[in-house]
C-alpha beads as a LAMMPS data file, in Angstrom:
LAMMPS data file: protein, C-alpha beads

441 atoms
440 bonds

1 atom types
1 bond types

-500.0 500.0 xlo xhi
-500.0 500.0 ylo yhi
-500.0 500.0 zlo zhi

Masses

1 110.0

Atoms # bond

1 1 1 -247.206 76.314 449.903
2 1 1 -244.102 78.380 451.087
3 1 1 -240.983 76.303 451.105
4 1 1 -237.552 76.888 453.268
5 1 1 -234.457 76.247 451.163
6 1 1 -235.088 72.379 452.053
7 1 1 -235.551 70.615 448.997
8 1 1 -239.069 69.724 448.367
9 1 1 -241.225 67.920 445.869
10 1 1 -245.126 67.050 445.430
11 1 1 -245.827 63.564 445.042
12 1 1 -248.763 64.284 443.265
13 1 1 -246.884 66.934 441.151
14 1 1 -244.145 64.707 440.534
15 1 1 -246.256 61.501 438.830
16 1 1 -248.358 64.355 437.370
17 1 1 -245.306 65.444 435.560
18 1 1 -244.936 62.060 433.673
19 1 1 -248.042 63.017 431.293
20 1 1 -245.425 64.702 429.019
21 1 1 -243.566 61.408 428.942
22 1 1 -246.612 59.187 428.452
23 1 1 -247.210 59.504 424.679
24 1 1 -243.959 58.230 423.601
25 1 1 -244.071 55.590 426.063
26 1 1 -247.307 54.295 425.128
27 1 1 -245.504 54.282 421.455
28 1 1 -242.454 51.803 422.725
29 1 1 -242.313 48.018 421.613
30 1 1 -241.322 45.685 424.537
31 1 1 -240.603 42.180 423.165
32 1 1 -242.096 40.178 426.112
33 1 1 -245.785 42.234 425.795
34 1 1 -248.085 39.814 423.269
35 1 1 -251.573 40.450 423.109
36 1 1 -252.111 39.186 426.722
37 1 1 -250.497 42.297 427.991
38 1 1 -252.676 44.729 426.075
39 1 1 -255.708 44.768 428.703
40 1 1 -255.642 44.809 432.427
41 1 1 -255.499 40.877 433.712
42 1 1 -258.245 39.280 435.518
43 1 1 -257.703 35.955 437.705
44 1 1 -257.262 34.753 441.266
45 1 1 -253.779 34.799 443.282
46 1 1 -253.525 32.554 446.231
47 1 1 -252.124 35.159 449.010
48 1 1 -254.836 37.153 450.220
49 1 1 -256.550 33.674 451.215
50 1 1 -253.578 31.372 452.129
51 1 1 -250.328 32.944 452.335
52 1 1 -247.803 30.985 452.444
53 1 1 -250.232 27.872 453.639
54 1 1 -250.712 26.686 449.743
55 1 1 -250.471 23.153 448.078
56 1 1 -251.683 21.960 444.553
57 1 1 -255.207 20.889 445.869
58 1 1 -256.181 24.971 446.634
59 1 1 -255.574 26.064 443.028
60 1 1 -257.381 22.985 441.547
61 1 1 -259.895 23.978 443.985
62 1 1 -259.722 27.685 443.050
63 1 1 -259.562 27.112 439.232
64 1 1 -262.522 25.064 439.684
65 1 1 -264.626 27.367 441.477
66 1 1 -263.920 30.107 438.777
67 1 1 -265.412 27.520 436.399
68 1 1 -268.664 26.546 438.464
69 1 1 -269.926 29.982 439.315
70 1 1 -268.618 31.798 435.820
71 1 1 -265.837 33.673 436.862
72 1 1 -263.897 32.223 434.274
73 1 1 -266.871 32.576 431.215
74 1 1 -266.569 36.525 432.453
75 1 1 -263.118 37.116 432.283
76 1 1 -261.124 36.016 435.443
77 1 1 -258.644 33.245 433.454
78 1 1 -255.299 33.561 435.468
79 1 1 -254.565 31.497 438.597
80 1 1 -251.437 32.909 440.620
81 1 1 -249.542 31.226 442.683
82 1 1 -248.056 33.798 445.312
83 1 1 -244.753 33.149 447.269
84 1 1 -243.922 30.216 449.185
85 1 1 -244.378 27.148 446.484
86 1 1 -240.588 26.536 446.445
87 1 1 -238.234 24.758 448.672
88 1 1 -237.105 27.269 451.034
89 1 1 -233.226 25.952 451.765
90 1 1 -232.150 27.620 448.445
91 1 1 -231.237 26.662 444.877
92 1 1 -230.710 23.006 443.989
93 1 1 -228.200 22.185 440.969
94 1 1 -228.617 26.224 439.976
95 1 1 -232.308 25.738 439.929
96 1 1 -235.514 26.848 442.217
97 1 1 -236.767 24.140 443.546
98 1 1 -240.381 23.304 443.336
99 1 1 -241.330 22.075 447.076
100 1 1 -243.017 18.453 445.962
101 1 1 -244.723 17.937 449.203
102 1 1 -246.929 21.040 448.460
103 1 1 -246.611 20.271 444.924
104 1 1 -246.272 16.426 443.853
105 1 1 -246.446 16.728 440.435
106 1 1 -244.111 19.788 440.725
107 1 1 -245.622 23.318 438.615
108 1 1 -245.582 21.900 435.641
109 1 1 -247.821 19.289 436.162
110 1 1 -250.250 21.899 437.953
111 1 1 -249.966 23.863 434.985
112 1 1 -251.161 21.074 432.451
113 1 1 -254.019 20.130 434.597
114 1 1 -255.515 24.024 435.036
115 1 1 -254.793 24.356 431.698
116 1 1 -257.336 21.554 430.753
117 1 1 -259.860 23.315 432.468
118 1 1 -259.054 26.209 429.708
119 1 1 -257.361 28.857 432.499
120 1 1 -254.212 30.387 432.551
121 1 1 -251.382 30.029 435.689
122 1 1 -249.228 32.267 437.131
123 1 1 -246.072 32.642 439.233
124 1 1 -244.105 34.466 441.255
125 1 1 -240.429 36.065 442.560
126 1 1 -238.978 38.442 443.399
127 1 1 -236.279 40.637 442.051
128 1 1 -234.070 40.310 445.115
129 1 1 -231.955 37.517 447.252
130 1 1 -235.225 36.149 448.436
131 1 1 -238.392 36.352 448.566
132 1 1 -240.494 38.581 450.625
133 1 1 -241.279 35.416 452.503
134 1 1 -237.165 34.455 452.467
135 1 1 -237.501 31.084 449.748
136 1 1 -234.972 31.320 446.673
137 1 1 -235.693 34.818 444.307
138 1 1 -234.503 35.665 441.173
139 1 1 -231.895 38.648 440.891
140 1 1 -229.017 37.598 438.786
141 1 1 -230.423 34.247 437.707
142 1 1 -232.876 35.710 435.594
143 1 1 -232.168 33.839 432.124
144 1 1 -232.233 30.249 434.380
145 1 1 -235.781 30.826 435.878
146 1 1 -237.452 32.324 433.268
147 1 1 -236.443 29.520 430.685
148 1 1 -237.706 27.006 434.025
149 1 1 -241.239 28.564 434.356
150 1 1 -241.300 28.678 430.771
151 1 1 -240.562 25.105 430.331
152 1 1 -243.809 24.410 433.101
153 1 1 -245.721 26.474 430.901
154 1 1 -246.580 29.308 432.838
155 1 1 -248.519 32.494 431.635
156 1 1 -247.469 35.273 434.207
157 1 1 -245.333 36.426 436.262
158 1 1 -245.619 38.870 439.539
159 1 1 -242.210 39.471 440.069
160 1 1 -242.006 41.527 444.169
161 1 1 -239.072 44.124 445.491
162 1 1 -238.132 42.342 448.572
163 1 1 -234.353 41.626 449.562
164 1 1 -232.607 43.768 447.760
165 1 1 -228.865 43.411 448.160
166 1 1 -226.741 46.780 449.363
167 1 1 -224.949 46.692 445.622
168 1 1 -228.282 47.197 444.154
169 1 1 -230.140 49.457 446.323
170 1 1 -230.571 53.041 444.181
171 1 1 -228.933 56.071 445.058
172 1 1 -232.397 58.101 445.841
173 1 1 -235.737 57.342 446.729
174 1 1 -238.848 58.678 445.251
175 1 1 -241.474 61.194 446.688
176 1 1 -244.090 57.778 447.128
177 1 1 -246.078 56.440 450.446
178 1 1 -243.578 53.476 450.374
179 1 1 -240.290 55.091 450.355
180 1 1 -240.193 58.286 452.315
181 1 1 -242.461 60.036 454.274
182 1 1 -244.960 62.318 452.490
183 1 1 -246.456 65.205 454.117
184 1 1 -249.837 67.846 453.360
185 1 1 -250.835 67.448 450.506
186 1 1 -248.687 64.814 449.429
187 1 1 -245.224 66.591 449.180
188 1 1 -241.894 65.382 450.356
189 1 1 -238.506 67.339 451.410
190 1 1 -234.766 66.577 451.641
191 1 1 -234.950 67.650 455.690
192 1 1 -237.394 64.378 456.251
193 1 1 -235.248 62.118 453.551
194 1 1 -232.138 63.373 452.116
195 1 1 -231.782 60.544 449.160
196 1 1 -234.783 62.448 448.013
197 1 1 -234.642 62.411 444.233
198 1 1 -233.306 65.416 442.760
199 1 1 -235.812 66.827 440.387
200 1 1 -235.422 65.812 436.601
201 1 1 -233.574 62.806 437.792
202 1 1 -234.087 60.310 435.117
203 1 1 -235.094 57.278 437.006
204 1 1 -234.002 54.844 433.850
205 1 1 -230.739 55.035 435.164
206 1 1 -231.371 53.797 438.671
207 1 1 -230.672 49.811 439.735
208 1 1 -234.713 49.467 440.223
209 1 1 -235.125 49.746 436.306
210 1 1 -232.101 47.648 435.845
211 1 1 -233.045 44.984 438.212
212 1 1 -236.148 44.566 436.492
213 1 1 -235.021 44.884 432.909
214 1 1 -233.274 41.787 433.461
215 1 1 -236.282 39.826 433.935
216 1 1 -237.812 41.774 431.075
217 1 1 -235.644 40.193 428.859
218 1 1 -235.143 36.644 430.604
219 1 1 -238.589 36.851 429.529
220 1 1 -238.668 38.154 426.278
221 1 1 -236.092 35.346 425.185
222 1 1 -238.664 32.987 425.594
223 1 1 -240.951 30.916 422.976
224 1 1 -244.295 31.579 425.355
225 1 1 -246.008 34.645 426.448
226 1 1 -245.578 35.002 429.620
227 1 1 -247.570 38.175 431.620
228 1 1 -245.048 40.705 433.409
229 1 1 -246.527 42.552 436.515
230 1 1 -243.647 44.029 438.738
231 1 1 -244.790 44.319 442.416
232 1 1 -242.613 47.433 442.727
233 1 1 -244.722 49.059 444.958
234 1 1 -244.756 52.621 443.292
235 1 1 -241.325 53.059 444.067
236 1 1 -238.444 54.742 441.999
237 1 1 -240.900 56.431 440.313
238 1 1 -242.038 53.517 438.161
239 1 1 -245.200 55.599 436.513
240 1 1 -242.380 57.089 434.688
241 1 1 -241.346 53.453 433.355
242 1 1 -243.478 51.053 434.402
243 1 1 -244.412 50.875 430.521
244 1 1 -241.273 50.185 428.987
245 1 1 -241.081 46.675 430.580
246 1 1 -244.316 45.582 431.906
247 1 1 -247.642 44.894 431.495
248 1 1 -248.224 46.141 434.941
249 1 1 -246.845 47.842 437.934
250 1 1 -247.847 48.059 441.569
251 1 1 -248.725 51.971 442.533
252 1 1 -248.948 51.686 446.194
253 1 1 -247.708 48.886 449.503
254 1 1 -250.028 45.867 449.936
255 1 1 -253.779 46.697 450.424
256 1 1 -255.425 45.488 453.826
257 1 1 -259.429 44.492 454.070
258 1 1 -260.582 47.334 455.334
259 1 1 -261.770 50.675 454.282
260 1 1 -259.392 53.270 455.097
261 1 1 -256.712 51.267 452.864
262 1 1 -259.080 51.222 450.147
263 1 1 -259.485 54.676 450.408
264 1 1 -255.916 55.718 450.192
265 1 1 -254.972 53.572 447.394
266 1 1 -257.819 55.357 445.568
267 1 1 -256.255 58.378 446.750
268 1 1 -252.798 57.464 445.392
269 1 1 -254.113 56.479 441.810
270 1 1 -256.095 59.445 441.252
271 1 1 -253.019 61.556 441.017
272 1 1 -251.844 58.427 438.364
273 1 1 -254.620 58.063 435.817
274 1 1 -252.548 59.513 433.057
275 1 1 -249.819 56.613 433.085
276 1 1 -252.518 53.651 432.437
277 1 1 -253.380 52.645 429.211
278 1 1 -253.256 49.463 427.124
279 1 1 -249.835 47.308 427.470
280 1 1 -249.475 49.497 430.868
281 1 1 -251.839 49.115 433.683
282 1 1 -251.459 51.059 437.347
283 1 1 -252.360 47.814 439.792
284 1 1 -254.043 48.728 442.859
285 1 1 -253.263 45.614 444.371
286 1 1 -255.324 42.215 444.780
287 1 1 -259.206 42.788 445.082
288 1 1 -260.208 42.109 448.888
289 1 1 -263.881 41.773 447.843
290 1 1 -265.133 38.436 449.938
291 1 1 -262.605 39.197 453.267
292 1 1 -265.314 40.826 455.381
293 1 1 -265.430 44.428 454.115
294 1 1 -269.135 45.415 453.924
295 1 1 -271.144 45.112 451.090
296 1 1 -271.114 48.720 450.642
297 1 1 -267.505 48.778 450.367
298 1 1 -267.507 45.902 448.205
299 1 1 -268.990 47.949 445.919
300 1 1 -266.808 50.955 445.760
301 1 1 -263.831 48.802 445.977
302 1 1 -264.640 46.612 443.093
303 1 1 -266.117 49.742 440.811
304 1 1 -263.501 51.807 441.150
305 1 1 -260.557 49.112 440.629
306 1 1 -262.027 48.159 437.496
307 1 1 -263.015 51.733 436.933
308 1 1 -259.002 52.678 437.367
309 1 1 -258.836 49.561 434.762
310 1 1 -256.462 47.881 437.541
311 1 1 -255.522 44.394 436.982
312 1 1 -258.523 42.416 438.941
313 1 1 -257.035 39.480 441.030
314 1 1 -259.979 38.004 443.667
315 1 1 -258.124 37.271 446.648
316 1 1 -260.324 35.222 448.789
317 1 1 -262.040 31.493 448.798
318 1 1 -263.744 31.478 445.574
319 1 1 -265.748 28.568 446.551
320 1 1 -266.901 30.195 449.951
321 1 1 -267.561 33.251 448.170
322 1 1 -271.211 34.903 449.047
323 1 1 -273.327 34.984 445.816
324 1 1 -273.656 38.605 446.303
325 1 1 -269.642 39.467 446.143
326 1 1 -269.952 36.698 442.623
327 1 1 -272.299 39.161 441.313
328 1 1 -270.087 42.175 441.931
329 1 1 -266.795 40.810 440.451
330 1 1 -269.268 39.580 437.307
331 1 1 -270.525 42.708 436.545
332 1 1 -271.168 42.745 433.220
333 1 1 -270.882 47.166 432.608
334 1 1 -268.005 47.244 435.124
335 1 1 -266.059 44.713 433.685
336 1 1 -266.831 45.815 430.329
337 1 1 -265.143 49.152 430.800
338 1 1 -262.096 47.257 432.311
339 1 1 -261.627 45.674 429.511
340 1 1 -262.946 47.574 426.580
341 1 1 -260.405 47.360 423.499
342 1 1 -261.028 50.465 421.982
343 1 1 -260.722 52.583 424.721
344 1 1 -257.481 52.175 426.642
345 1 1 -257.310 55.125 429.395
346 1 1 -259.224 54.416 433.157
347 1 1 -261.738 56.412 434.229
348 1 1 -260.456 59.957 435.742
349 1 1 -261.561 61.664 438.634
350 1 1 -263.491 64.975 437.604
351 1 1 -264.442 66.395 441.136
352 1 1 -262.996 65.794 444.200
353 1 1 -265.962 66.396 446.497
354 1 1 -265.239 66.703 449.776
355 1 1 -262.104 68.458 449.180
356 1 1 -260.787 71.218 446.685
357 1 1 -259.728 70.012 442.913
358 1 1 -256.347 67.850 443.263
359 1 1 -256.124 67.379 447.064
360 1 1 -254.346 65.020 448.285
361 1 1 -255.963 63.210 451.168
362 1 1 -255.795 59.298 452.202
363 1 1 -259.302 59.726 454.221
364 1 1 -261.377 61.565 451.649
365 1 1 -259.880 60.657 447.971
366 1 1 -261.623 61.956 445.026
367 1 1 -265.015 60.996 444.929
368 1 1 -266.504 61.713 441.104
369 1 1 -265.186 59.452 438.680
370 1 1 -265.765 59.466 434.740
371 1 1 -264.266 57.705 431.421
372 1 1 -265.802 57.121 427.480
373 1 1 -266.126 53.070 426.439
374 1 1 -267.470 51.560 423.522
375 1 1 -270.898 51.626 425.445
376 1 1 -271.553 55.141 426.988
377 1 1 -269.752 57.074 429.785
378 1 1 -269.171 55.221 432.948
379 1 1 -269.814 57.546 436.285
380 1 1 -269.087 56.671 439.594
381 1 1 -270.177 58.891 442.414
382 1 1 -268.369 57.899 445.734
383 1 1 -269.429 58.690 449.363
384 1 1 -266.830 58.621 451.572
385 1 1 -268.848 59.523 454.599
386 1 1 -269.703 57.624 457.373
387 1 1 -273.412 58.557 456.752
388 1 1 -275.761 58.843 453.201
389 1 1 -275.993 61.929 451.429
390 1 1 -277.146 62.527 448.068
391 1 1 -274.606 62.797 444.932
392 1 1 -275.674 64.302 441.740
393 1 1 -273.652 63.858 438.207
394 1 1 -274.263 66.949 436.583
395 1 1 -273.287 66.627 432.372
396 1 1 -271.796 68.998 431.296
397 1 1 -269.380 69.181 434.435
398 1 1 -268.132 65.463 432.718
399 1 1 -265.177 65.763 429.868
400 1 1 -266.919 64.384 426.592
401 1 1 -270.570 64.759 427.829
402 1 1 -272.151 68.170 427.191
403 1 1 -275.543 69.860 428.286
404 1 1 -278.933 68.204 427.320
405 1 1 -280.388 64.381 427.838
406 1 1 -278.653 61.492 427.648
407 1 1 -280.251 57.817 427.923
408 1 1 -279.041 56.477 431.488
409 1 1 -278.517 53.181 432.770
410 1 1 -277.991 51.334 436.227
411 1 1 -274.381 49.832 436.689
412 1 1 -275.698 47.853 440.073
413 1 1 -279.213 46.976 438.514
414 1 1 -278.948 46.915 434.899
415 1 1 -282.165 49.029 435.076
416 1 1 -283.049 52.286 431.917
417 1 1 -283.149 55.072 434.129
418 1 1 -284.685 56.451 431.423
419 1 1 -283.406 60.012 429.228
420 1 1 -282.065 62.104 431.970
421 1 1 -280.969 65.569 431.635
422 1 1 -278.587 64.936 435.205
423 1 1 -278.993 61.786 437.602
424 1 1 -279.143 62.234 441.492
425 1 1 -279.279 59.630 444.139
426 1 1 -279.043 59.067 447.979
427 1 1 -275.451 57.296 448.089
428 1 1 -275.014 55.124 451.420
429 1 1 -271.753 55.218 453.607
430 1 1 -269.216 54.240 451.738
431 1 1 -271.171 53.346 448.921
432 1 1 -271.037 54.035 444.870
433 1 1 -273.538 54.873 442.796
434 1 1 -272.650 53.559 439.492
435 1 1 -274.362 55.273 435.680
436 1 1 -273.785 54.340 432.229
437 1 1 -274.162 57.762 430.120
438 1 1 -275.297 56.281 426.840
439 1 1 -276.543 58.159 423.444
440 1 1 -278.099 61.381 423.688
441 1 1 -281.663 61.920 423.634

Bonds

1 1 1 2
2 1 2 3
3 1 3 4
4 1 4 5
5 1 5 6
6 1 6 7
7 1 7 8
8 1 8 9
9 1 9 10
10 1 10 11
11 1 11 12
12 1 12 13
13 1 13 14
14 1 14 15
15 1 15 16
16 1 16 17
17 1 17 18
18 1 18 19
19 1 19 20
20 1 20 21
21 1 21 22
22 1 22 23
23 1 23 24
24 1 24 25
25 1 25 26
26 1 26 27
27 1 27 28
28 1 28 29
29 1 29 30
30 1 30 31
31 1 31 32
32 1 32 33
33 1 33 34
34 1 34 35
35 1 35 36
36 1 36 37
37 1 37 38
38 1 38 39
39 1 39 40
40 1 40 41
41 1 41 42
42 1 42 43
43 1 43 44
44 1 44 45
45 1 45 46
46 1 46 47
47 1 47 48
48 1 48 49
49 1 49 50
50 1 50 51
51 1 51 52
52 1 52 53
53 1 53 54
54 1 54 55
55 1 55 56
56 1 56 57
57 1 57 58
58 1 58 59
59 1 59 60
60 1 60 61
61 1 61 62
62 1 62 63
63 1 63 64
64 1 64 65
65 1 65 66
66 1 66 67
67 1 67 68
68 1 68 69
69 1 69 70
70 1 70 71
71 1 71 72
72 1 72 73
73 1 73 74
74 1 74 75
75 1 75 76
76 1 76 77
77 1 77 78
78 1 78 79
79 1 79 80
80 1 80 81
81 1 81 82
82 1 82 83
83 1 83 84
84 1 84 85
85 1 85 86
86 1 86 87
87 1 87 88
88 1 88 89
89 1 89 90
90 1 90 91
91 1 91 92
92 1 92 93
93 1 93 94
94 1 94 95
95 1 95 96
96 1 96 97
97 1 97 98
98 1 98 99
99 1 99 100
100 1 100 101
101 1 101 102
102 1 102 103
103 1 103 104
104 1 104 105
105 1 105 106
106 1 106 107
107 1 107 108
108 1 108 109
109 1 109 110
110 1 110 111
111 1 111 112
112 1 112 113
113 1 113 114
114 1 114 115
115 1 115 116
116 1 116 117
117 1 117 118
118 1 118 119
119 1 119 120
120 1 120 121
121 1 121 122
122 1 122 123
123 1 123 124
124 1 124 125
125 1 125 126
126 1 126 127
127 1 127 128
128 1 128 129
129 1 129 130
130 1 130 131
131 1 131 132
132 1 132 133
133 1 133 134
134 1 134 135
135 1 135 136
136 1 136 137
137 1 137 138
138 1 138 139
139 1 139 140
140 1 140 141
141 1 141 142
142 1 142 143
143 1 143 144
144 1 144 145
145 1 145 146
146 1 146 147
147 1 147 148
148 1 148 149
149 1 149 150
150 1 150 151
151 1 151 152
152 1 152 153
153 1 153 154
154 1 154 155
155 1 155 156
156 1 156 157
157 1 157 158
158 1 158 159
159 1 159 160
160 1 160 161
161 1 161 162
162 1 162 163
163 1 163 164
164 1 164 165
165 1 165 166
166 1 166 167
167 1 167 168
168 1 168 169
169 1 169 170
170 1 170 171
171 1 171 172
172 1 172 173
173 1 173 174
174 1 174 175
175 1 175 176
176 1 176 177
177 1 177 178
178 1 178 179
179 1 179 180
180 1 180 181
181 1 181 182
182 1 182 183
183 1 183 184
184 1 184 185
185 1 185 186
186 1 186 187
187 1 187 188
188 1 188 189
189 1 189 190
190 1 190 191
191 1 191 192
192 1 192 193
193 1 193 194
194 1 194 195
195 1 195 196
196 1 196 197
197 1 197 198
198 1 198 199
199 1 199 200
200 1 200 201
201 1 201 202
202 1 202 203
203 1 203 204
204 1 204 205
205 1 205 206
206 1 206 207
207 1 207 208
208 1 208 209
209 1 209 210
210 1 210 211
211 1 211 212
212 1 212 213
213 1 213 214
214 1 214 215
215 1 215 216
216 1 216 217
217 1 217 218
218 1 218 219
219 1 219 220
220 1 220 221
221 1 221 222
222 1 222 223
223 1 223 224
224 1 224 225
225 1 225 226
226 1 226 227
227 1 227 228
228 1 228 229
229 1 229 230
230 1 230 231
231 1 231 232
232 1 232 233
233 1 233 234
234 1 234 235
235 1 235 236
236 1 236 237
237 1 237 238
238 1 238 239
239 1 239 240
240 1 240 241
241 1 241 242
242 1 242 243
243 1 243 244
244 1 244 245
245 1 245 246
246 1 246 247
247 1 247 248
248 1 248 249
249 1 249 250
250 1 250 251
251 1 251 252
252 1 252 253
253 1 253 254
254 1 254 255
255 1 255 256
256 1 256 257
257 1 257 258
258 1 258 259
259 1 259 260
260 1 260 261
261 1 261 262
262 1 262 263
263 1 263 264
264 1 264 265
265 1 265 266
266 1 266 267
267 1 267 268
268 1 268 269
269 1 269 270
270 1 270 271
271 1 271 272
272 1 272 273
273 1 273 274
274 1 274 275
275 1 275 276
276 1 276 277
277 1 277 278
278 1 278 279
279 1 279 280
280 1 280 281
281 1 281 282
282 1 282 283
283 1 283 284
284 1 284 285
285 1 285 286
286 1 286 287
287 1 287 288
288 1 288 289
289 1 289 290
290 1 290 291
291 1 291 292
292 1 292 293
293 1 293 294
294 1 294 295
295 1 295 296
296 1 296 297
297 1 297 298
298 1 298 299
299 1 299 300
300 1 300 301
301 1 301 302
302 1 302 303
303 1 303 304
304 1 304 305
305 1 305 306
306 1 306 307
307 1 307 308
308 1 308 309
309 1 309 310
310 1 310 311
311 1 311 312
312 1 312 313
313 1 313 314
314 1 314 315
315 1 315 316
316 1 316 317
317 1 317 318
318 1 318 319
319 1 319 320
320 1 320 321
321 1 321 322
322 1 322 323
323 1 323 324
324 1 324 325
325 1 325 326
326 1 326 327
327 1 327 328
328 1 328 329
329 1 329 330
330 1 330 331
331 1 331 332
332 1 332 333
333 1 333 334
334 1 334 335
335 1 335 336
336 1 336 337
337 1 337 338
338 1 338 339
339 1 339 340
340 1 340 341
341 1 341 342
342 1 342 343
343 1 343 344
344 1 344 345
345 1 345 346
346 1 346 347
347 1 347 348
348 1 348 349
349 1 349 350
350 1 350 351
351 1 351 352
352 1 352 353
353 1 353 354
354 1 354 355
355 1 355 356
356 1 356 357
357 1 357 358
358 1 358 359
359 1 359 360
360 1 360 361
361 1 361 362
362 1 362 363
363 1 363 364
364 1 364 365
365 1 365 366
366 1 366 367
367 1 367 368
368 1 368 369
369 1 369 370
370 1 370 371
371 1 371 372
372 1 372 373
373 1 373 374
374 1 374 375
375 1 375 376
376 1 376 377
377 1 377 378
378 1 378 379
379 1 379 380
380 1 380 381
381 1 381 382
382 1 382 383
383 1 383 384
384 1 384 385
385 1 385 386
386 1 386 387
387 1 387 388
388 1 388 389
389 1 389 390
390 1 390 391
391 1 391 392
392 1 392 393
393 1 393 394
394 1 394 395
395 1 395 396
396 1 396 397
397 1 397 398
398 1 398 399
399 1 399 400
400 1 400 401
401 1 401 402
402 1 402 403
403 1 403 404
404 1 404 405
405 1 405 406
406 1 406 407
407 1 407 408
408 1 408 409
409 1 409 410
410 1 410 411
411 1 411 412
412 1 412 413
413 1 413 414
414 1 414 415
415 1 415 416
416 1 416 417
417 1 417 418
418 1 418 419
419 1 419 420
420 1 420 421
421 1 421 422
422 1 422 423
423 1 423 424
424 1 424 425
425 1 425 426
426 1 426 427
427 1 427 428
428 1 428 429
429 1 429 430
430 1 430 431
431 1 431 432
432 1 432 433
433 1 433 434
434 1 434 435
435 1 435 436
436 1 436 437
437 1 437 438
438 1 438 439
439 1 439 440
440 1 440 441
């Protein structure tokens, strides 16, 4: 593309230029990652389904739904409470308040009793004046609230970007979706946002990493593990130091339930693939699988999330939950390849499809997916159509396969394709079809 004299960056080029930076991150030691933090985190978070609507009976409820239909006996352990569980008039005595008519036997007595049923609980703030609902946050009394949630016994933390006073707002903004407006092909210029980023700037020096250092180490002061996920939103650049404090990062705004938002957060990540790994997960946000997107889109949704080894949060009624979406989020290959412990990196895209290599486009993301697990290859073949058409994964066009057979199997069904020497099939609208690539043959 031609440029004027304008300033102007790629948002894909610019996250694709933190691959050089990604090795020696995924070498750093961050006190407040244990072994929790070493695999994307599965678990329920009340928002999607409540908002701010929440009291101690839903996440009994939830945690016990997770039980009965084996979410928990597959993986999903955590149960998050969102915003909104404290009183909303502000600190008491230096303190958040826990709001004790949603709450009676306050968090920590939540926390004992989901604990019994062998599950994890989260919490959350935000790293601002207030919340993005506007109850008490955390900036500047870090050391006070982690030592509190530590003290209810909580596991994890999603800790949001809302509020953020004028003395700690950075002095540039990123080339993201959330901060600035980006343009074909995913590039941004000074002329649209002049606190564009110069390039090279070295985003560790900016008040977002400093805001949430400080709750990396209120965190790592204390005598529990507790999960760190910062709800950053992509912003300042995080790919480029998500790693050095957190388990997790958000890479994009809040997903909707519908399809074209599932689309373009698939879009965003694609360009992002490089900065996951274990102790650092890209999370696409909470999984909207059971809030009335089709079952076709269930699919895709759900396979490529744990696919982009996301953090998977369900964030609807568990106990209203259609046995069909149960199935999905239990699915033994797909969540298998989420969390496999030997192999740390997501799936990549490997053809685009519908558009040339590397486009950047929120309607038609990448739509051939690959990555190596303990088990075989995992494949995903997208259709982002509004009609069926037929998808074929073709070996030796996959990094680490080569020409020749290979035995095939089934994501959806479980069934042996049998030893394949390529694997077609008619894809529905906005549908997956989902291979495991196994031994040779």
């Amino acid at each position: 593309m031609k440029h004027s004299s304008t300033k102007s960056q790629s948002w894909a080029g610019s996250v694709a230029a933190t691959v050089l930076t990604a090795a020696s991150l995924s070498q750093a030691y961050v006190m407040s990652k244990g072994q929790a933090s070493k695999l994307p985190t599965l678990g329920w978070n009340s928002w999607n389904a409540y908002h701010c609507d929440i009291n101690a009976n839903q996440f009994l409820e939830a945690a016990q739904a997770i039980v009965d239909r084996g979410l928990r006996d597959a993986g999903y352990n955590y149960v998050n409470i969102d915003d909104c569980w404290s009183v909303k008039s502000g600190r008491v005595n230096g303190h958040i308040a826990v709001n004790k008519d949603k709450f009676p036997d306050g968090i920590d007595g939540l926390a004992k009793k989901i604990h019994d049923m062998k599950l994890k609980i989260g919490i959350y703030s935000t790293a601002g004046t207030a919340t993005c609902a506007g109850y008490p946050a955390s900036l500047e009394y870090e050391d006070v609230d982690a030592a509190d949630w530590a003290s209810w016994g909580i596991d994890y933390l999603k800790y949001d970007n809302c509020n953020i006073p004028s003395n700690w707002q950075d002095q540039y903004v990123a080339c993201d979706p959330s901060s600035t407006h980006v343009g074909t092909n995913g590039t941004c210029n000074s002329k649209d946002e002049p606190r564009l980023a110069p390039s090279g700037y070295n985003w560790r020096t900016s008040k977002s990493y400093e805001r949430f250092t400080r709750m990396r180490d209120a965190l790592a002061k204390q005598k529990r593990e507790i999960v760190y996920n910062m709800c950053i939103w992509g912003t300042a650049d995080v790919f480029s130091w998500g790693k050095d404090l957190a388990a997790s990062w958000r890479m994009s705004g809040d997903i909707d339930s519908n399809w074209n938002s599932i689309k373009s957060i698939i879009n965003q990540n694609s360009f992002l693939m490089h900065t996951t790994n274990f102790y650092g997960h890209n999370d696409a946000d909470m999984l909207e699988v059971g809030n009335g997107i089709s079952p076709a889109e269930t699919r895709t949704h759900f396979a490529l999330w744990a696919a982009m080894k996301s953090p998977l949060f369900i964030g609807s009624n568990v106990k209203n939950m259609t046995q069909g979406d149960v199935d999905i989020l239990k699915n033994k290959y797909l969540l298998a390849f989420n969390q496999d412990d030997k192999y740390g990196a997501p799936a990549q895209p490997y053809k685009w499809g519908v558009n040339p290599q590397w486009t950047y486009d929120p309607a038609n993301p990448a739509e051939f997916w690959a990555g190596p697990s303990k088990n075989g290859h995992l494949v995903l073949m997208m259709n982002v159509k509004d009609d069926k058409t037929t998808k074929t994964a073709t070996w030796s066009e996959i990094p680490g396969l080569h020409g020749g057979k290979y035995q095939v199997t089934d994501v959806w069904t479980g069934k042996d394709l049998g030893c394949l020497s390529s694997y077609s099939a008619d894809v529905d609208a906005h549908d997956t079809a989902a291979i495991l690539v196994g031994k040779g043959c």
